[in-house]
N, C-alpha and C positions, 0 to 999 in steps of 0.2 A: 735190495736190488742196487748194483752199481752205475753210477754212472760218470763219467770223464767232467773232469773241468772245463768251458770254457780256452780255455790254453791246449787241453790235451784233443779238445776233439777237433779247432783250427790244426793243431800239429798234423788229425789223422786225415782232416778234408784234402789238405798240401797233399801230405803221401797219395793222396788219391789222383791230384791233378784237378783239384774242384778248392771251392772255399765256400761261403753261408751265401753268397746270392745266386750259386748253383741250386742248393737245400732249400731255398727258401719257406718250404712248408712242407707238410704231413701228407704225400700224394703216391699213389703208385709208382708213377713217372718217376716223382723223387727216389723211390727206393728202388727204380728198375735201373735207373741211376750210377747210383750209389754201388747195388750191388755189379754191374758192368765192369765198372770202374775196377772194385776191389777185387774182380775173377782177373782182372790186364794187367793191376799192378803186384798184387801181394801173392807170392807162388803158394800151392799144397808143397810144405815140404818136412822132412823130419831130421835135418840133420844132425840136429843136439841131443836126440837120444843115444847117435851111435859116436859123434865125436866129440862132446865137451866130456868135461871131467866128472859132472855130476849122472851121466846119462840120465837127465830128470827133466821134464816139461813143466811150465807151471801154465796155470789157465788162468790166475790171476789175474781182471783184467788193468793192472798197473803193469804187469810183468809182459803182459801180453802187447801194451801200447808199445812197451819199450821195447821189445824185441820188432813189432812191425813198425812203427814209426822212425826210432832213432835207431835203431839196427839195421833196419830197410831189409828184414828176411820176413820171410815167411811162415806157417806153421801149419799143423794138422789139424785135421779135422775139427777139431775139440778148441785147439789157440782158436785159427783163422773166425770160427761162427762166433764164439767169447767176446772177441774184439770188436768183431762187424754190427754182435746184438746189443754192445753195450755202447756203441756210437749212434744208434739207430732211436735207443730207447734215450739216450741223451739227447739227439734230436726233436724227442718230442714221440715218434714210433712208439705206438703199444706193441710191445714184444716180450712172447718165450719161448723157451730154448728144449726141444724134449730128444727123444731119443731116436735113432731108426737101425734097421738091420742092414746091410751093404746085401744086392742080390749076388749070388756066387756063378749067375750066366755073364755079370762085368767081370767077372776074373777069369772066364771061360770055363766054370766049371759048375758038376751041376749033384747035386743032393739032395735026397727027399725030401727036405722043406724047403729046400732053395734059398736060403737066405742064411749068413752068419748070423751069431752071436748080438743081441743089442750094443754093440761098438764104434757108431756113429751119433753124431750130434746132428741137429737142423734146427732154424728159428722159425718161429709162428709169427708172421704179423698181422693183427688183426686192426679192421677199417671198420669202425659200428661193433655191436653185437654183434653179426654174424658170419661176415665177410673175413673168411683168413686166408693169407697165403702163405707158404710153404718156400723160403729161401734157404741157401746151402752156397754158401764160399766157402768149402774145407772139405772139397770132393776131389780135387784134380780137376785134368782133361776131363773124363766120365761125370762131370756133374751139371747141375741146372747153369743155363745160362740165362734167364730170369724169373723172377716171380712165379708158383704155379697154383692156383686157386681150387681150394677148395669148396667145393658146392655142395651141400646134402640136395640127394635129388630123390626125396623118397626115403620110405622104409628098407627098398631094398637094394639101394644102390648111395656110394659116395661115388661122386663124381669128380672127379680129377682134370684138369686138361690148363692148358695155357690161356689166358684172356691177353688176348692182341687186339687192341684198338679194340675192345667191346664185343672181339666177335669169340665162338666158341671153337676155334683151332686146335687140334691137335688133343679132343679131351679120350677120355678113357673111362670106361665104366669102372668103376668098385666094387663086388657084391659086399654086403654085411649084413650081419645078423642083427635087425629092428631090435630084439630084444633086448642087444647086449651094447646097444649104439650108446657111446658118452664118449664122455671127453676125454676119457683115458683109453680109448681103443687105439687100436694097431690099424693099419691101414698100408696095403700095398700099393708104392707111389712110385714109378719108374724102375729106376734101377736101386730103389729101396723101400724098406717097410719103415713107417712112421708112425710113432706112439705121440699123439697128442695130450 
């Protein structure tokens, strides 16, 4: 697991507009934060596939700081969440990084399963054993604008929804199958599926 120096994760708090006595500890707050910050400063963007000379991304999170810190761009899906989870979990954040499907009703379009391809990223942060949430800088406009909690509520339901100040806003039932429930299920989260 990587994590930034000292030197490189002051470089990423600046780029942020924050420094360590914004972070001061391991809290939601801090990472609703954190993540605010990075959706205002750092864009979704893909430009270096189509204009540099190597059309190549790297998710390296070295290459990654150096493109959003001292380059001050931005990246996709896969950079943006690399960089954000590996400043997170330098902070001290238990985090990782799994997979999701983009749904194809954000692109206006619709298909019998409804979802592309596994070609998006998301981070896990987890608070205790059990308490995870569900962060995503590397969605565009179309993505979370913070934290979304995950709740097993039952055999036959994951529950989904925002926690605002404690209260249960905006949640969403999940069906799942009791049987098949672990930590490597798929799970439909908004405008994506997420493989934990």
């Amino acid at each position: 697991m990587s994590l930034y120096t000292p030197e490189q994760v002051s470089s990423y708090l600046h780029r942020l507009g924050l420094d360590h006595h914004d972070v001061c500890d391991v809290s939601l707050a801090t990472l609703t934060l954190l993540m605010r910050r990075h959706l205002s400063v750092v864009p979704w963007e893909n430009l270096d596939i189509h204009y540099s000379q190597s059309h190549r991304l790297s998710v390296n999170p070295g290459d990654v700081h150096h493109n959003v810190v001292e380059r001050k761009r931005g990246g996709y899906c896969m950079q943006n969440n690399t960089g954000f989870c590996t400043l997170l979990r330098s902070l001290g954040f238990n985090v990782y990084t799994g997979g999701a499907r983009v749904s194809l009703m954000v692109q206006g379009k619709q298909r019998e399963d409804g979802f592309t391809g596994l070609t998006h990223s998301v981070i896990f942060v987890l608070f205790g054993a059990d308490i995870i949430y569900v962060v995503d800088v590397g969605f565009g406009r179309n993505g979370l604008t913070q934290p979304i909690l995950l709740v097993d509520d039952g055999p036959r339901a994951l529950q989904v929804g925002l926690d605002v100040a404690g209260s249960a806003a905006a949640r969403a039932r999940v069906p799942v199958d009791a049987a098949n429930y672990n930590s490597n299920a798929s799970y439909d989260v908004g405008g994506w599926q997420v493989n934990t």
